[in-house]
C-alpha positions in Angstrom: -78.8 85.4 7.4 -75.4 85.9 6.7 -74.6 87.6 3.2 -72.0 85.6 1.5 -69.3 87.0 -1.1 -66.4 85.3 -3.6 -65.5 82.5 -1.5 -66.5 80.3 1.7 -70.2 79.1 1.2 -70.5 80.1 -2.3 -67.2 78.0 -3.5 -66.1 80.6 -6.1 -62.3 81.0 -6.3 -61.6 84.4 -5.9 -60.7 85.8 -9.7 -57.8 88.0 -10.9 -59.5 90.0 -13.2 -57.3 91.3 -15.9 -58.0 94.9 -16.7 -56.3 97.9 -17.6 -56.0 101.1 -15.6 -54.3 103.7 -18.1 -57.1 105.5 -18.6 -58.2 106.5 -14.8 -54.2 106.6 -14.5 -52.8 109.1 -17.2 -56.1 111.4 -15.7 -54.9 111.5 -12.4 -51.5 111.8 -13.4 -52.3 115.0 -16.0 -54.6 116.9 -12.6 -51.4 115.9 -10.5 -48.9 117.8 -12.9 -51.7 120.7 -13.4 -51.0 121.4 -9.4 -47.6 120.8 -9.5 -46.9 124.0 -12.2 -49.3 125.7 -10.7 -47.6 124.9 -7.2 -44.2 126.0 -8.5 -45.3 129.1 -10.4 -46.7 130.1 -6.8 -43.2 129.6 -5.2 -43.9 127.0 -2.9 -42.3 123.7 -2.2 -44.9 121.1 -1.3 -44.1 121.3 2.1 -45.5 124.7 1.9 -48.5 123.9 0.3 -49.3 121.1 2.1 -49.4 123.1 5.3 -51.4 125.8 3.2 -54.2 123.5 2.1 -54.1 121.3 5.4 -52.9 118.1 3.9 -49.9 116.3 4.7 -46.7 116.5 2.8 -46.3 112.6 1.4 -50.2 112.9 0.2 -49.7 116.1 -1.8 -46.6 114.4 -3.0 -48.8 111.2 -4.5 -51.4 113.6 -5.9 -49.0 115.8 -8.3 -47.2 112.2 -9.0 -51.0 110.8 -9.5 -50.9 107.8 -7.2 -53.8 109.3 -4.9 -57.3 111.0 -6.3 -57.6 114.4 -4.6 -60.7 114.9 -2.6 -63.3 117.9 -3.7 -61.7 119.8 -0.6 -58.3 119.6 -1.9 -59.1 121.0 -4.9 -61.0 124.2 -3.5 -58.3 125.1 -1.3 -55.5 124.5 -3.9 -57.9 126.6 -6.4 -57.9 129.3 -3.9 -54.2 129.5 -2.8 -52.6 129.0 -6.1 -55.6 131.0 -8.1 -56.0 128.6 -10.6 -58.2 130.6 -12.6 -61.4 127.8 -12.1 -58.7 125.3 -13.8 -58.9 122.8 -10.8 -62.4 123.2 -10.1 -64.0 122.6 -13.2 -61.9 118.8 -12.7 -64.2 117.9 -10.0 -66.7 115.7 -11.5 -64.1 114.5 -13.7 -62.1 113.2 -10.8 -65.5 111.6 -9.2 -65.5 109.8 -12.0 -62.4 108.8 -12.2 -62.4 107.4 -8.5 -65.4 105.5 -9.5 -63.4 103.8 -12.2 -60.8 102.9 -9.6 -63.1 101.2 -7.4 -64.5 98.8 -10.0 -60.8 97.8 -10.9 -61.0 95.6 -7.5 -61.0 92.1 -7.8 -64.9 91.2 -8.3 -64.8 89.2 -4.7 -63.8 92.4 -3.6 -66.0 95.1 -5.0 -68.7 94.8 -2.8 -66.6 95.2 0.0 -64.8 98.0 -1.0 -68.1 99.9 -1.8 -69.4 99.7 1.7 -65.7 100.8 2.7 -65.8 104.0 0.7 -69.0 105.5 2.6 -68.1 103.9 6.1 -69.0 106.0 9.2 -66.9 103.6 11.4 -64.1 101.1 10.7 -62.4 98.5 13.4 -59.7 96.4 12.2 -58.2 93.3 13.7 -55.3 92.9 11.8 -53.4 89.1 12.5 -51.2 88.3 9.5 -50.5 91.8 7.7 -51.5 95.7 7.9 -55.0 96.6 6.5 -54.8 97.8 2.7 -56.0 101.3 4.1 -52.6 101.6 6.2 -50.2 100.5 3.4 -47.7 101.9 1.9 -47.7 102.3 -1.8 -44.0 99.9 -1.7 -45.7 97.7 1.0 -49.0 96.5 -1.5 -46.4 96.3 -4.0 -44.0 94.1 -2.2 -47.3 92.0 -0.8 -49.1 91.4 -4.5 -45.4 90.8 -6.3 -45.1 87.7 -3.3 -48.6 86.5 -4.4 -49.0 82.9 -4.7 -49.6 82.2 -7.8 -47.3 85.1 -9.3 -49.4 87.7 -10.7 -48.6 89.8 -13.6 -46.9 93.0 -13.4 -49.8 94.9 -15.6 -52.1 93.3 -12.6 -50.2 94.1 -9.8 -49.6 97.7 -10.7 -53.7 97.4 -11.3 -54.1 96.6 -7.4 -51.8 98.8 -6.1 -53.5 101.5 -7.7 -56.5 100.6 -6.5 -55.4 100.0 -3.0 -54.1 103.3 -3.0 -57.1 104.8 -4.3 -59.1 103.3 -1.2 -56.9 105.3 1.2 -59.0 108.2 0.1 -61.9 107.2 2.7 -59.1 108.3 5.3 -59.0 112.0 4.0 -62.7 112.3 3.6 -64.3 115.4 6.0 -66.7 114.5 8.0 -64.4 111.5 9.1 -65.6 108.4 9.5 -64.4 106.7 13.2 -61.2 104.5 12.5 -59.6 101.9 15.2 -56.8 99.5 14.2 -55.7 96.7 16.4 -52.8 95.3 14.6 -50.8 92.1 16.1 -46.9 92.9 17.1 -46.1 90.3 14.7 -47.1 91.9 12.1 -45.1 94.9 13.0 -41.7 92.9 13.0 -41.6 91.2 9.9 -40.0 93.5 7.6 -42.1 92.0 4.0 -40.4 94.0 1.3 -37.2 94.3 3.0 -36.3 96.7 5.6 -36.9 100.1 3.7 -39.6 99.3 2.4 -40.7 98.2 6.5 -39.2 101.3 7.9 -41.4 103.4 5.9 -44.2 101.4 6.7 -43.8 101.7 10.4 -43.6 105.8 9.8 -47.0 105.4 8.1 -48.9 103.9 11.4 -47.0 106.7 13.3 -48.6 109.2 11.2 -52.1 107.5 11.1 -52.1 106.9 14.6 -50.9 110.3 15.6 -54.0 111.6 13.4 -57.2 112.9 15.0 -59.9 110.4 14.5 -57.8 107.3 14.1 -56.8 104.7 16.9 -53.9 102.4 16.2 -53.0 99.9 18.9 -50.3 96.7 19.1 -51.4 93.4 20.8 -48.0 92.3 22.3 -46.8 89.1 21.7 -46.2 88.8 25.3 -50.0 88.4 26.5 -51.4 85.1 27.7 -54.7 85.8 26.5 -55.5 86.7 23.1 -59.1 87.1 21.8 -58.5 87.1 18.0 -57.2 83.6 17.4 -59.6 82.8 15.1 -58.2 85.4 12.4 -58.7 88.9 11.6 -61.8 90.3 10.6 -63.4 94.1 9.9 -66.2 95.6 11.7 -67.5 98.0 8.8 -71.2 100.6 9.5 -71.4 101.7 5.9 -73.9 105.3 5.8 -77.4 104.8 6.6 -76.9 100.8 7.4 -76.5 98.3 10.4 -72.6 97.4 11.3 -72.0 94.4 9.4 -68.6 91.8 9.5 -65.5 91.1 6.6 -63.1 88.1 6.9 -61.0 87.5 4.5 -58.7 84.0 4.0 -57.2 82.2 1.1 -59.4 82.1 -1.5 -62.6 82.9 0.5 -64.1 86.1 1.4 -67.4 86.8 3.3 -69.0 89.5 4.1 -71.7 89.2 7.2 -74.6 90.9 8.1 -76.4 88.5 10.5 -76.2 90.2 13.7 -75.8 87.4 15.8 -72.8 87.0 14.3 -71.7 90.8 13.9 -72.2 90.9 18.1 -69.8 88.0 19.1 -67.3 89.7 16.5 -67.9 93.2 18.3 -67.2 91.4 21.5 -63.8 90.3 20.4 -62.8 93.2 19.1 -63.9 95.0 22.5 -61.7 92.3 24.2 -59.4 92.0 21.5 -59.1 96.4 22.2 -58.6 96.0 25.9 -56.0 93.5 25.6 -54.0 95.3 23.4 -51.2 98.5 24.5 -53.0 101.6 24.9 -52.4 103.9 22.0 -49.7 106.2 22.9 -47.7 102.7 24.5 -48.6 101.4 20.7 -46.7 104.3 19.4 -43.9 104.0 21.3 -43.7 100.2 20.4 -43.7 101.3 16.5 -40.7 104.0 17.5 -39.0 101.4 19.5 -39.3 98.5 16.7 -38.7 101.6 14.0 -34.9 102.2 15.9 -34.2 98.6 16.3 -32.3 99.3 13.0 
């Protein structure tokens, strides 16, 4: 049987749940300023660091603002390169906690989902109408939940982009987890949020797909065959479970777990894959698109 979430079968309207987020918030944004002194009393800009601790620039940048919660690893390196004195380890657990809060601060549709995402050993992404929340830019999920029919409050949107951001984390996790994108070309030319906010978007799946471990690819718009017609859809394999199937539309969400089901969506994707540019051609197709301005 097929397991059934928020909408479709079950004929729940997908709720905006309204909730605050200060607390998780000012947490991560007091650890963020704790590296950033610390940083700065070492002498090094955060380009520095962020070659130091193995991390890219923009993320230690989001962690010392407190947009992103800093992985365990992150925190023993910068303990040992800034000698923190045990001050960033001891904030661990804390942070664990804090993360946890995050999650739950997904729409309730959602949480189930997200769950499953956060301890994912493989993730394949068919992505039709608009980038994958674990690809978007912090001024991309804003610009897509402030467009959100009806208009959503700003308390709530702020809420979701937080959260969104916080689910980005499953990308930084060691061992990683196996992640392919197949993203329509579409998608990559309308510019939601106006063209800055776009530009910087298009940089993002340059750096994601130019990152060991993760496969982004562009289904041209010039193909006469296209296996993913029918909408996109994740194939998720959470830890220790069998691959299962997310589709999201309107107001309806599911989540599927019959495999008969989870195989034909696996055979699109496979199609859906070899249809698509190979990955380096999808990269240059994002620089090309990227300098058409």
């Amino acid at each position: 049987m097929a397991e059934v979430q928020g909408g479709g079968d079950s004929g729940d309207v997908r709720p905006e749940l309204e909730e605050d987020l200060s607390e998780v918030s000012d947490f991560l944004k007091a650890i963020g300023k704790q590296i950033k002194l610390l940083r700065e009393r070492a002498g090094l800009t955060q380009k520095e660091f962020a070659k130091k601790v193995g991390y890219t620039e923009s993320l230690i940048g989001a962690v010392e603002q407190g947009k992103r919660t800093p992985q365990r690893e992150l925190l023993e390196a910068s303990e040992r390169i800034l000698d923190a004195g045990g001050l960033l380890i001891v904030t661990s657990d804390d942070i664990e906690s804090a993360k946890a809060k995050a999650r739950v601060r997904h729409p309730e549709w959602f949480r189930g989902y997200a769950g499953l995402e956060a301890v994912c050993e493989e993730l394949n992404d068919w992505s039709m109408w608009d980038l994958s929340g674990l690809l978007q830019t912090e001024a991309h999920a804003r610009a897509v939940f402030s467009m959100r029919q009806p208009l959503l409050s700003e308390d709530v949107i702020e809420m979701r982009v937080a959260a969104r951001m916080a689910r980005q984390d499953v990308l930084t996790k060691w061992p990683r987890a196996m992640f392919s994108w197949v993203i329509d070309e579409s998608v990559l030319r309308r510019p939601l949020g106006g063209w800055d906010v776009h530009a910087e978007q298009l940089r993002r799946l340059l750096e994601i797909g130019n990152t060991r471990g993760m496969v982004v690819q562009v289904l041209p718009l010039d193909r006469t065959e296209h296996a993913g017609m029918g909408g996109p859809f994740v194939l998720i394999t959470p830890k220790g479970r069998s691959q299962m199937g997310y589709i999201e539309i309107q107001t309806s969400s599911r989540l599927i777990t019959g495999q008969s089901e989870v195989r034909i969506l696996n055979a699109r994707y496979v199609t859906l894959r070899s249809q698509a540019h190979t990955p380096p051609e999808s990269l240059s197709l994002i620089e090309k698109i990227l300098g058409e301005r």
